[in-house]
N, C-alpha and C positions, 0 to 999 in steps of 0.2 A: 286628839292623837290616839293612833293604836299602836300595839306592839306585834309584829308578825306573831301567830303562834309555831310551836315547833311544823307542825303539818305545811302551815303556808310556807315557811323558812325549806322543810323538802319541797313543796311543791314549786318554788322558782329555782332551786338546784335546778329539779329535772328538767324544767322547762329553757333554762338555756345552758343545760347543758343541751338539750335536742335544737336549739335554735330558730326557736318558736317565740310568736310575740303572746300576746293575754285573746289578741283575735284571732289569732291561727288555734289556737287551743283550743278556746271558748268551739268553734264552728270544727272542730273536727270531733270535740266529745259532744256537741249537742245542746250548749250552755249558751249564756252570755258574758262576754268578755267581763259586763260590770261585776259579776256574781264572782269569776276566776281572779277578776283583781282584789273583790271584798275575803275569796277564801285567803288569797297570798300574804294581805293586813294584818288577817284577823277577825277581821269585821265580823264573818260568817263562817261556821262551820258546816263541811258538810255532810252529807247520807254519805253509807256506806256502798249506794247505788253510785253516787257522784265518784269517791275517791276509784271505784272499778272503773269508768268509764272516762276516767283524766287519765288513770293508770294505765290504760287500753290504748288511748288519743297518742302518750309517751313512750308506747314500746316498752314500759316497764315489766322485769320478768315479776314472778310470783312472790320470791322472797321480798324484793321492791314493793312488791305488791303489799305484803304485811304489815310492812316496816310503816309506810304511807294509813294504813288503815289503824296501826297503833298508837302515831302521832298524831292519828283526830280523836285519839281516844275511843277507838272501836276495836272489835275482836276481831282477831285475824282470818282471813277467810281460806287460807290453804294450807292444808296438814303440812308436817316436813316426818315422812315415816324415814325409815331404816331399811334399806335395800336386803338387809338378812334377815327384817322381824316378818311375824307374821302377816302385817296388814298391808304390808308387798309383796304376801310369795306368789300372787297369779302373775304381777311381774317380772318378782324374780326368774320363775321358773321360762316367762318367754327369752329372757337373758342367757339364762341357762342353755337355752335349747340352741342357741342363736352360737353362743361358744361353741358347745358342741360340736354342732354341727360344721361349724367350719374348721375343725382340726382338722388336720395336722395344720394348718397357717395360722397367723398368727392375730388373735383378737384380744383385745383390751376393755376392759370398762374403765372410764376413765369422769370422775367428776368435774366441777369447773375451778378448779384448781390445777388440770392434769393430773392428777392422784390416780393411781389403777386402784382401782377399788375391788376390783374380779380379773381373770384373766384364765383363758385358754391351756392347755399343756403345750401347744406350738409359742404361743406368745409369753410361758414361761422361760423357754432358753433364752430369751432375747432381755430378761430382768437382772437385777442387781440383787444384791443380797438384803438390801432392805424389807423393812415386814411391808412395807405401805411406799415402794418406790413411785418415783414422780417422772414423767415420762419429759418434762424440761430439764430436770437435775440431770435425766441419763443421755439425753442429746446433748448436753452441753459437758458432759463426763465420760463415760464408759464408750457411750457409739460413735462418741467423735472419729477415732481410730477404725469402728465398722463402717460409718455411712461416708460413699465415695464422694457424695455430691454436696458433701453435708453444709457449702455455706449456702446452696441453693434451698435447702431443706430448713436452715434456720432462717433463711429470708421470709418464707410460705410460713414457719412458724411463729415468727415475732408478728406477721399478718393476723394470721389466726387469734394471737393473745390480743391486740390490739382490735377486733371484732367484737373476743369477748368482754372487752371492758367499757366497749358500746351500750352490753347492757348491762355491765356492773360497773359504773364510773369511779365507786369510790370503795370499792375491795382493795385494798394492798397488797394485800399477798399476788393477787395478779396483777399488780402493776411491778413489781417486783421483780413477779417473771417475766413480763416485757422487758423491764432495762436491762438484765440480766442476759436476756438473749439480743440485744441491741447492743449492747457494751461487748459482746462477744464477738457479734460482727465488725466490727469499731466502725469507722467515719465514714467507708466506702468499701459497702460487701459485695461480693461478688457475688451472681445468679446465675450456676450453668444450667444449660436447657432440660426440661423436663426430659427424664427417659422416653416417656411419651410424646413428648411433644406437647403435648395438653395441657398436662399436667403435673405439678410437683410431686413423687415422691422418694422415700429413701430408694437408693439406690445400695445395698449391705453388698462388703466385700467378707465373703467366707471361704478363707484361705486364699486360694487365688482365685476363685474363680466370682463372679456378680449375679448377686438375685436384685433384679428389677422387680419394680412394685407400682402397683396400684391401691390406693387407700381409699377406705369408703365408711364414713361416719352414718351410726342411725343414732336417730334418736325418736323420744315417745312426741308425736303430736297430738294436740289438745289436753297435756296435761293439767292436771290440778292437784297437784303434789309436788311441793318442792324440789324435791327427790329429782325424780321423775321428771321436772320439768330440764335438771340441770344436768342429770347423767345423759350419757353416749356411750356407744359399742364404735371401738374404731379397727374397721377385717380388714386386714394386709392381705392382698392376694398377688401370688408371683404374676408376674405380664405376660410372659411368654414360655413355653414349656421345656428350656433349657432353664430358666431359673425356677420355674416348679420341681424339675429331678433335685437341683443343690439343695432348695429350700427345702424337700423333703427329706433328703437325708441328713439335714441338717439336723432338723427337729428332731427326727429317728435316735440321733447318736446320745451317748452316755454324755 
């Protein structure tokens, strides 16, 4: 008899949490099924070549990625830097330039938590007075009152949180923010249609009048930084240019 080690014990989490058998695995990372069932026992442990390339097979993000190479007893293979330390500022500074430039509207950095981590001068009137506000805390508080459309927008957003916990199944704190924004909705939310048509976004009533929006997330491909792998920039841009005049003098105002 063996005893799963902690490595095997994550590696059949991940595996059915994706819904995978030991041969779907095995043949999409390159293995054999008998070797994926000897790492899941115990039997075997693997290279640090294997745990990247099961990790790779599972869609697992970076952090995953560590956690998995530190429960085979290997060194982690991807920094997690500090978006303000030195050893990010050639990305900080493309963040930077990215805010910038899209003021007066309104942009956000936001981690996987929803944290703004950075933000815009346009995308400061839109915050709370918090040092480190959370962009679920303030849909589901402050903009409830601002956004017209808002249970169509907490629909698109309990989606979203629910994507992200595709690739972090067992964070809490984002599973938190999903029931939190499901519990808000309650049993049967309503979905009115995108201002677009297309697409969800806020629709903000400022004063009387409606800035329509279109939202558009970037983020870094092919990272290898935790960081980096898990921030996004998210530019709010008015739709059409009745709500670019409001949204401008919006942001203009004291």
């Amino acid at each position: 008899m063996t005893t799963a080690s902690p490595f095997g014990r994550a590696l059949r989490h991940w595996r059915r949490l994706r819904g995978v058998s030991q041969l779907e695995l095995a043949a999409t990372a390159g293995t054999a099924s008998r070797h994926v069932s000897f790492l899941e026992t115990g039997r075997s442990r693997p290279s640090a070549a294997m745990v990247e390339r099961l990790g790779d097979a599972l869609g697992v993000p970076l952090r995953e990625h560590n956690r998995l190479l530190e429960l085979a007893g290997l060194p982690a293979a991807y920094p997690e830097g500090d978006l303000a330390a030195d050893d990010l500022a050639p990305f900080r500074r493309v963040v930077d330039q990215l805010l910038a430039s899209h003021d007066p509207w309104p942009a956000f950095v936001l981690d996987r938590h929803w944290d703004v981590v950075r933000a815009n001068a346009g995308a400061r009137r839109f915050l709370g007075d918090e040092p480190v506000p959370n962009l679920v805390d303030l849909a589901l508080g402050e903009w409830r009152a601002l956004v017209e459309n808002w249970a169509a927008v907490m629909v698109a957003l309990r989606d979203r949180i629910a994507a992200d916990l595709l690739r972090f199944p067992d964070d809490e704190r984002l599973r938190g923010l999903h029931d939190r924004v499901r519990d808000a909705l309650g049993p049967r939310p309503g979905a009115a249609p995108a201002a677009s048509g297309r697409v969800i976004c806020p629709v903000f009533r400022i004063g009387d009048e409606l800035v329509r929006t279109v939202t558009v997330a970037a983020r870094f491909e092919s990272a290898a930084d935790v960081t980096l792998d898990e921030v996004r920039v998210e530019l709010v841009y008015p739709e059409d240019d009745a709500s670019a005049a409001v949204l401008d003098a919006f942001v203009a105002s004291d």
